[in-house]
MDTraj code that builds the backbone (N, CA, C; nanometers):
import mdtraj as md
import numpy as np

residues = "UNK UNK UNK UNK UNK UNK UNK UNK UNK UNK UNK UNK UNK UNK UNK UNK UNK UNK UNK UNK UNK UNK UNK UNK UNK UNK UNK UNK UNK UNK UNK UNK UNK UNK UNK UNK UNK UNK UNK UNK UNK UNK UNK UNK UNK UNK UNK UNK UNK UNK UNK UNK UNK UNK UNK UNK UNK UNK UNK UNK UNK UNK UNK UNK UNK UNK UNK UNK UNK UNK UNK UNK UNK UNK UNK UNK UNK UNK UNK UNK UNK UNK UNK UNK UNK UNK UNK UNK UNK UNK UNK UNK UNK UNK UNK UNK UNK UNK UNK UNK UNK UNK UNK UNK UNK UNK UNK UNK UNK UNK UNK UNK UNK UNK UNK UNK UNK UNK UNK UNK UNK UNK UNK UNK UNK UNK UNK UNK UNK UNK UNK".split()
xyz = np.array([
    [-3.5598, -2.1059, 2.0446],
    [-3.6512, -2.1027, 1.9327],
    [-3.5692, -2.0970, 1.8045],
    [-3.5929, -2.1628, 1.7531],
    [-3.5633, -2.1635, 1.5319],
    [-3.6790, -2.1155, 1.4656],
    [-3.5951, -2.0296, 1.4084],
    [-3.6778, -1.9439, 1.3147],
    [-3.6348, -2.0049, 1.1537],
    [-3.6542, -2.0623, 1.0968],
    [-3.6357, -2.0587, 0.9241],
    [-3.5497, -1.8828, 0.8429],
    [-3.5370, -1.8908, 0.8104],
    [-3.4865, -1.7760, 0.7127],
    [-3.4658, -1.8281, 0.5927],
    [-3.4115, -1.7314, 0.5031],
    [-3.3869, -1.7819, 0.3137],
    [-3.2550, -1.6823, 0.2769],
    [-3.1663, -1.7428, 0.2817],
    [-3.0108, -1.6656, 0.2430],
    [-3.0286, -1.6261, 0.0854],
    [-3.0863, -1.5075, 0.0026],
    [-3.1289, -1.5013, -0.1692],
    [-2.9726, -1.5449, -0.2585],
    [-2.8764, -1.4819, -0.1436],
    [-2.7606, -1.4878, -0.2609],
    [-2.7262, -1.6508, -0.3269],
    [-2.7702, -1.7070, -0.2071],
    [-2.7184, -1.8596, -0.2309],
    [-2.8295, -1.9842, -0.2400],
    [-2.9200, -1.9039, -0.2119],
    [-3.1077, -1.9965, -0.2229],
    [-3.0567, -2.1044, -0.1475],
    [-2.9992, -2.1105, -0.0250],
    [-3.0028, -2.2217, 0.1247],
    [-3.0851, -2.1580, 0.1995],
    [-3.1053, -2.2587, 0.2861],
    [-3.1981, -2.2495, 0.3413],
    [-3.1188, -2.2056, 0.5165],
    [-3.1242, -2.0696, 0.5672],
    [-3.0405, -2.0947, 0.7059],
    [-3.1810, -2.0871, 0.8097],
    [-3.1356, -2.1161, 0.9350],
    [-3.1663, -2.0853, 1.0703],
    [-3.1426, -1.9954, 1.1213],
    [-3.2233, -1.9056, 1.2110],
    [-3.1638, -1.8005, 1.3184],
    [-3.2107, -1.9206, 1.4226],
    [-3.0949, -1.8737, 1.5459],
    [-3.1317, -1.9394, 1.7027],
    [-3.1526, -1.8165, 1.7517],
    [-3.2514, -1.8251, 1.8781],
    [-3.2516, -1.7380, 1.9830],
    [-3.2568, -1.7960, 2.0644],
    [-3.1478, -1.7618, 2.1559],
    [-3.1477, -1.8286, 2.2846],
    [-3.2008, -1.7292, 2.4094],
    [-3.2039, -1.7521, 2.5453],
    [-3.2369, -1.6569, 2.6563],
    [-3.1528, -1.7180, 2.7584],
    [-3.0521, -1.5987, 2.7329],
    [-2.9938, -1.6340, 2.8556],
    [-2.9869, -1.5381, 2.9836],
    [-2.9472, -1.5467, 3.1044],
    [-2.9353, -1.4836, 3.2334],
    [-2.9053, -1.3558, 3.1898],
    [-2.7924, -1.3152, 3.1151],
    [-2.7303, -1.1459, 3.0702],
    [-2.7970, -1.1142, 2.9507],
    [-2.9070, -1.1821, 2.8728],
    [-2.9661, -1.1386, 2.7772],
    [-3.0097, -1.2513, 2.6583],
    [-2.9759, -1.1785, 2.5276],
    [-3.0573, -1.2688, 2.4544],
    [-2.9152, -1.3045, 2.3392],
    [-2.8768, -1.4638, 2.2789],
    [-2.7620, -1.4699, 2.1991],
    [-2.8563, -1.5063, 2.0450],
    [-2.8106, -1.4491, 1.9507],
    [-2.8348, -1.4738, 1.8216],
    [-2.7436, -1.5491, 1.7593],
    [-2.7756, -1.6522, 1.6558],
    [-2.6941, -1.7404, 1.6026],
    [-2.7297, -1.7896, 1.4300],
    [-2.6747, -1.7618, 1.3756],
    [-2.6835, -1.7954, 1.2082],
    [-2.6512, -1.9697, 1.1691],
    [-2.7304, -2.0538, 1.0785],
    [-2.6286, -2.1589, 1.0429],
    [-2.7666, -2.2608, 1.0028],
    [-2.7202, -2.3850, 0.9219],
    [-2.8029, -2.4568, 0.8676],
    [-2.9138, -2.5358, 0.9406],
    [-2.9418, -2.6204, 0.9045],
    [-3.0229, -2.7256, 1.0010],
    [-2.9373, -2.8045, 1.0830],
    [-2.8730, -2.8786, 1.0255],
    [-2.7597, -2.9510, 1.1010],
    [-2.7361, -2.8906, 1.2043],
    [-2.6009, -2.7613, 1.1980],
    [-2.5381, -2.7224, 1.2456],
    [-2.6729, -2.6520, 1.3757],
    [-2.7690, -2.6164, 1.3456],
    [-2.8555, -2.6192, 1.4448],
    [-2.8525, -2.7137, 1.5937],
    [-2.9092, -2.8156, 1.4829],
    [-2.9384, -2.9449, 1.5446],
    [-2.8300, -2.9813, 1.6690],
    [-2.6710, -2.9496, 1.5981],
    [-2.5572, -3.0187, 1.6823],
    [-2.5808, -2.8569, 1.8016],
    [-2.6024, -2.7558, 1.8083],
    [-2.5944, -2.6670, 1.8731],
    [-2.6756, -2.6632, 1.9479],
    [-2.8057, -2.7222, 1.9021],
    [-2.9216, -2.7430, 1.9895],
    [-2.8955, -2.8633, 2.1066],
    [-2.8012, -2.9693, 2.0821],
    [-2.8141, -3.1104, 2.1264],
    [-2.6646, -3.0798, 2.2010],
    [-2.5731, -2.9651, 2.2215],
    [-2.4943, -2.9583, 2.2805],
    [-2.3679, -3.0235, 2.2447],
    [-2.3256, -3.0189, 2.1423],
    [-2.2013, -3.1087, 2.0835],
    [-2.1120, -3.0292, 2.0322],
    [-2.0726, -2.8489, 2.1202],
    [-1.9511, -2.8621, 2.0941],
    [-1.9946, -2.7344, 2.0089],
    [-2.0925, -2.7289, 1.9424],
    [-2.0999, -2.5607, 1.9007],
    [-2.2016, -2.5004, 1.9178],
    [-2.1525, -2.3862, 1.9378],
    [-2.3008, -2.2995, 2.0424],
    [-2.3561, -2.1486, 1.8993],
    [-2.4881, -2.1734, 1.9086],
    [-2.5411, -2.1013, 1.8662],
    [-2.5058, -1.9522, 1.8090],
    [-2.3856, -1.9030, 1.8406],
    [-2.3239, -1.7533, 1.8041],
    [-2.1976, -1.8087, 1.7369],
    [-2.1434, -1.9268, 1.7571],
    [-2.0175, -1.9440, 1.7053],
    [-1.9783, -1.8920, 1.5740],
    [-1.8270, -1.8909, 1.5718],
    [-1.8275, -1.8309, 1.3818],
    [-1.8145, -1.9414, 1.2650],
    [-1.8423, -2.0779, 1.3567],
    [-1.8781, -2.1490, 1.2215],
    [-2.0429, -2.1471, 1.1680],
    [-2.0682, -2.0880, 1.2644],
    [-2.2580, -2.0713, 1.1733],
    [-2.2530, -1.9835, 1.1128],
    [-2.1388, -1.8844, 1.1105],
    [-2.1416, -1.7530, 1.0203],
    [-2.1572, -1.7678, 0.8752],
    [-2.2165, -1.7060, 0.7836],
    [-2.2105, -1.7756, 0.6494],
    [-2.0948, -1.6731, 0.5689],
    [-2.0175, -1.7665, 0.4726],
    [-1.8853, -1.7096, 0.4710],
    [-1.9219, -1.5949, 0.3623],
    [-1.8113, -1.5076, 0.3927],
    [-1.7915, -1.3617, 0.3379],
    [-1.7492, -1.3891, 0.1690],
    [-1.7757, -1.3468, 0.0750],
    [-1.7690, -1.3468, -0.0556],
    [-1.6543, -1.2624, -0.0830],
    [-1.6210, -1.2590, -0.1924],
    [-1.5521, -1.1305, -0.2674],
    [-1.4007, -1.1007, -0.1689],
    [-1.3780, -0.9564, -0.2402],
    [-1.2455, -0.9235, -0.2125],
    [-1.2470, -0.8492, -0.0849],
    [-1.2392, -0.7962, 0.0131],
    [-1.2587, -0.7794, 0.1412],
    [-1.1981, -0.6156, 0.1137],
    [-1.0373, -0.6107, 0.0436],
    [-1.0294, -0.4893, 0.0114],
    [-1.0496, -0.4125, -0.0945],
    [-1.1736, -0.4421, -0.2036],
    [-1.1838, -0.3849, -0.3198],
    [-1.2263, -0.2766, -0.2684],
    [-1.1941, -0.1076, -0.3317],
    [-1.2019, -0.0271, -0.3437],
    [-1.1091, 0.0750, -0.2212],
    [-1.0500, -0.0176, -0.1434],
    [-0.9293, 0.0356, -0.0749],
    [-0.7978, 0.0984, -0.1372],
    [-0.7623, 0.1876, -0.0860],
    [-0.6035, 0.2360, -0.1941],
    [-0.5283, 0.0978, -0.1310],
    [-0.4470, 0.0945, -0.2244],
    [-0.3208, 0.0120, -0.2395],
    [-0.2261, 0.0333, -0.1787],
    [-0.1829, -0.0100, -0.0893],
    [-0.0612, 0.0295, 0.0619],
    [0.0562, 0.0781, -0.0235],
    [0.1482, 0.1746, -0.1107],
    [0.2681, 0.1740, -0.1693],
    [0.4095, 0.1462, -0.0796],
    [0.3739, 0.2358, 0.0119],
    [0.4838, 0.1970, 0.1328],
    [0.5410, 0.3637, 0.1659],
    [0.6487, 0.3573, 0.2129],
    [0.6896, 0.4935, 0.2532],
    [0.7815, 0.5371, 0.1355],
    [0.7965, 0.6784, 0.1043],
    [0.8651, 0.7162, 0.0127],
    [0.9939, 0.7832, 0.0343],
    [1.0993, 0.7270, 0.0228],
    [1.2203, 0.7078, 0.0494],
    [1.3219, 0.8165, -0.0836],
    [1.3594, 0.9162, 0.0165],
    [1.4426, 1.0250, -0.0720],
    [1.5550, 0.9187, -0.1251],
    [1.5480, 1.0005, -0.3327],
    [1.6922, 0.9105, -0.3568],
    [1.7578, 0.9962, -0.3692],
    [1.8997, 0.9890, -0.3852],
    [2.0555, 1.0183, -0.3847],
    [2.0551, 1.0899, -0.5297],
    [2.0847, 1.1483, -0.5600],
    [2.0830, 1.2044, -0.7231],
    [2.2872, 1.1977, -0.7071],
    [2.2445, 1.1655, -0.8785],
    [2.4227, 1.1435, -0.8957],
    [2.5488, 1.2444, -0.8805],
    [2.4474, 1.3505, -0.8332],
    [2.5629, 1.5179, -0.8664],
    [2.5981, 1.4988, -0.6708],
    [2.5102, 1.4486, -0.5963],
    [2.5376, 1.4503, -0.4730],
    [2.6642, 1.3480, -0.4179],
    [2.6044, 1.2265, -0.5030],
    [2.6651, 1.1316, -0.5151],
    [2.8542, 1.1517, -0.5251],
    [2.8463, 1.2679, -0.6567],
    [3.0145, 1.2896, -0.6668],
    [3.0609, 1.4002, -0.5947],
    [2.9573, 1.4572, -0.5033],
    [3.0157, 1.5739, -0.4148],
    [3.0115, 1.5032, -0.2967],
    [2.9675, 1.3758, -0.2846],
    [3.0786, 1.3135, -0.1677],
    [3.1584, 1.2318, -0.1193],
    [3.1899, 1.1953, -0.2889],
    [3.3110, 1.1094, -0.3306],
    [3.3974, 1.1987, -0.3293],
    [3.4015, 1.3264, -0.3768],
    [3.5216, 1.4091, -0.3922],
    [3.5071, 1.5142, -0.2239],
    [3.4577, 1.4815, -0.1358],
    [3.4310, 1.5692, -0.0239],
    [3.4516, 1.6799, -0.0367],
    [3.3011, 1.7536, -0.1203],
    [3.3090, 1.8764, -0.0848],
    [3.1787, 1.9538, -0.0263],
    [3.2238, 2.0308, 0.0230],
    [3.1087, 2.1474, 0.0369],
    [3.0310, 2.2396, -0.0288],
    [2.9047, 2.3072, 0.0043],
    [2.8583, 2.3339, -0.0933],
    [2.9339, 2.4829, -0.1221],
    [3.0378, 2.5424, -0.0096],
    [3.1073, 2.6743, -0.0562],
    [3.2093, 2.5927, -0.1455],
    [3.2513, 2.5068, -0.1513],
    [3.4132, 2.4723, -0.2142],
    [3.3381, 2.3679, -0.3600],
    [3.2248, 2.3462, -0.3668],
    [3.1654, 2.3390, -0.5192],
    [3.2798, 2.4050, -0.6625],
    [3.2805, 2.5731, -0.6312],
    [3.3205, 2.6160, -0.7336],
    [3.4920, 2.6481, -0.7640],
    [3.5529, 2.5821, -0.6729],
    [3.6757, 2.5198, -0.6765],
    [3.7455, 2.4506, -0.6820],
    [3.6317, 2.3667, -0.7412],
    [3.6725, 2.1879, -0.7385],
    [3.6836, 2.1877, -0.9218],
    [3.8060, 2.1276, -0.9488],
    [3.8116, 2.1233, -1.1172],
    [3.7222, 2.0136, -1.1523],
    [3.7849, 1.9331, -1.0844],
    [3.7213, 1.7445, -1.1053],
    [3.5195, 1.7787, -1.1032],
    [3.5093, 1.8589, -1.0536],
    [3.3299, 1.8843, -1.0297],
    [3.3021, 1.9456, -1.1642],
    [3.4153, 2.0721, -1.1688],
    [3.3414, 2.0972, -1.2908],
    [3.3569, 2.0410, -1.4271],
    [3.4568, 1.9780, -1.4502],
    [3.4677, 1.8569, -1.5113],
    [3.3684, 1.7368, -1.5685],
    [3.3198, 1.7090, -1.4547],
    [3.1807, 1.6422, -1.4413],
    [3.1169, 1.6939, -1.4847],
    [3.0475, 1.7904, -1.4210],
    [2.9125, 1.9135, -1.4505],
    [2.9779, 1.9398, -1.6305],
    [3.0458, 1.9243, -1.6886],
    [3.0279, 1.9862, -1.7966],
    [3.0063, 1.8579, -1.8786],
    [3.0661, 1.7358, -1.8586],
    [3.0081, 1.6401, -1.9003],
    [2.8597, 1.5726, -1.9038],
    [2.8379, 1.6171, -1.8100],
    [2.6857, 1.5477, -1.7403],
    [2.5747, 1.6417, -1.7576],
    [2.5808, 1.7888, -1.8015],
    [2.5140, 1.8601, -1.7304],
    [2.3471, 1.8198, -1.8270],
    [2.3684, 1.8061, -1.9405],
    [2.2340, 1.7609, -1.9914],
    [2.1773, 1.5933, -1.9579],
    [2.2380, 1.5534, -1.8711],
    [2.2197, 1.3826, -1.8603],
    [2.1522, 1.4141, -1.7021],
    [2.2345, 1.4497, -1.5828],
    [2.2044, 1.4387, -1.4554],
    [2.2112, 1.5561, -1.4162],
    [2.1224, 1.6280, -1.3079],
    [2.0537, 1.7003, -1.2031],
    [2.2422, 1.7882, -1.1679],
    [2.1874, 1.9251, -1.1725],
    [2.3180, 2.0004, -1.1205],
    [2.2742, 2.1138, -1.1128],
    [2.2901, 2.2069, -0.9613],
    [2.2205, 2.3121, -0.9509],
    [2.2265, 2.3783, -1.0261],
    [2.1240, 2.4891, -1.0643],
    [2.0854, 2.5901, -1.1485],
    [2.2245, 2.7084, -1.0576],
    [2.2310, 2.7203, -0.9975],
    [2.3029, 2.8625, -0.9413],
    [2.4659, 2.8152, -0.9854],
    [2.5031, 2.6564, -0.9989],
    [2.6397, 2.6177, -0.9870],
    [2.6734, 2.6381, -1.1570],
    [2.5158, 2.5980, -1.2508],
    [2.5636, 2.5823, -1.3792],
    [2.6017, 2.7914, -1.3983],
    [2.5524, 2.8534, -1.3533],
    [2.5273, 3.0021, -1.4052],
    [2.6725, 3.0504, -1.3500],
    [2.6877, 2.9937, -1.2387],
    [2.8517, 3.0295, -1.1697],
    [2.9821, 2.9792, -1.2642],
    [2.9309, 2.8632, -1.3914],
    [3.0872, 2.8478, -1.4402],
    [3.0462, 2.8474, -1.6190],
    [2.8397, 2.9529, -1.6398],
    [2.8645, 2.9520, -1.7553],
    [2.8240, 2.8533, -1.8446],
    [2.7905, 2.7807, -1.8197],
    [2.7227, 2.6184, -1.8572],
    [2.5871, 2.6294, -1.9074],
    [2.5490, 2.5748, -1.9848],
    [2.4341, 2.6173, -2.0847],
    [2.3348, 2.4562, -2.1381],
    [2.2812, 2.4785, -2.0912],
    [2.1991, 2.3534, -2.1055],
    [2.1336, 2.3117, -2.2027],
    [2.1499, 2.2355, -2.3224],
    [2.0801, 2.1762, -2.4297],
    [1.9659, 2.1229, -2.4159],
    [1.8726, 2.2339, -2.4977],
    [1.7169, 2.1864, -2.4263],
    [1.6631, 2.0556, -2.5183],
    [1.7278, 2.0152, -2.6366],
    [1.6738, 1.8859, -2.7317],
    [1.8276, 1.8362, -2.7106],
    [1.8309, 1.7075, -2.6184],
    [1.9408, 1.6857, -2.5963],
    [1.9402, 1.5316, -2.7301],
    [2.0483, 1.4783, -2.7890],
    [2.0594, 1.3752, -2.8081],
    [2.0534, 1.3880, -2.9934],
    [1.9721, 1.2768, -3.1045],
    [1.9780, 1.2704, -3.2214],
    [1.8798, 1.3859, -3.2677],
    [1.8178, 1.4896, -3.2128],
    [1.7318, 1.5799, -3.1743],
    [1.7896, 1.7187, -3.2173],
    [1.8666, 1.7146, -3.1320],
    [1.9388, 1.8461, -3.1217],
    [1.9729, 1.9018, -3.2564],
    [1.9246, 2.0489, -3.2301],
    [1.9947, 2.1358, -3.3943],
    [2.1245, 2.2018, -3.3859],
])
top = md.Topology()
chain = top.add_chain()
for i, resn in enumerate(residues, 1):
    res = top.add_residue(resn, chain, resSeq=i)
    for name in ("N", "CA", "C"):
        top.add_atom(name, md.element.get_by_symbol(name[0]), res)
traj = md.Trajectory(xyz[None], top)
């Protein structure tokens, strides 16, 4: 049996099929034509997904946005404690570290316990700023 229907979004005109078969009953979407060839046996059957009427729009609007996994970075104070191989006991015996750390200490990341261990004082308006 064909039933008529009225698709509003697109004012076509579709078909439902109902068929009866042995395990039950198959439903099928799609124009007259595509009826017609489904009805007359040519290859597409009444449920297929070309009678489907196609999906509009963005499929993932209002989905979050995949970013990816968040990947620890390297900070540069780690970076020269293992260029110069040290540990975190032999930190405060290393000249070349503190060397660094006194150069760097308002630019790049250097523990709070290492700056208080050699005295180091951190410029809180660093740059054309500073009083």
């Amino acid at each position: 049996m064909v039933f008529p229907t009225k698709n509003l979004a697109h004012e076509k005109r579709l078909f439902v099929t109902v068929t009866s078969l042995p395990g039950g009953v198959e439903v099928g979407y799609g124009s007259r034509s595509t009826m017609a060839r489904a009805a007359a046996g040519k290859g597409v059957s009444p449920a297929s997904p070309k009678l489907m009427s196609r999906r509009r729009g963005n499929p993932n609007w209002g989905k979050p946005e995949f970013i990816g996994p968040i990947v620890p970075t390297v900070t540069e104070f780690e970076q020269v404690v293992k260029r110069l191989r040290l540990t975190p006991q032999t930190y405060t015996c290393s000249p070349e570290l503190r060397r660094w750390c006194k150069s760097n200490r308002n630019r790049c990341y250097i523990p709070e316990w290492l700056l208080q261990e050699w005295d180091l004082e951190i410029e809180l308006l660093y740059g054309g700023d500073a009083v």
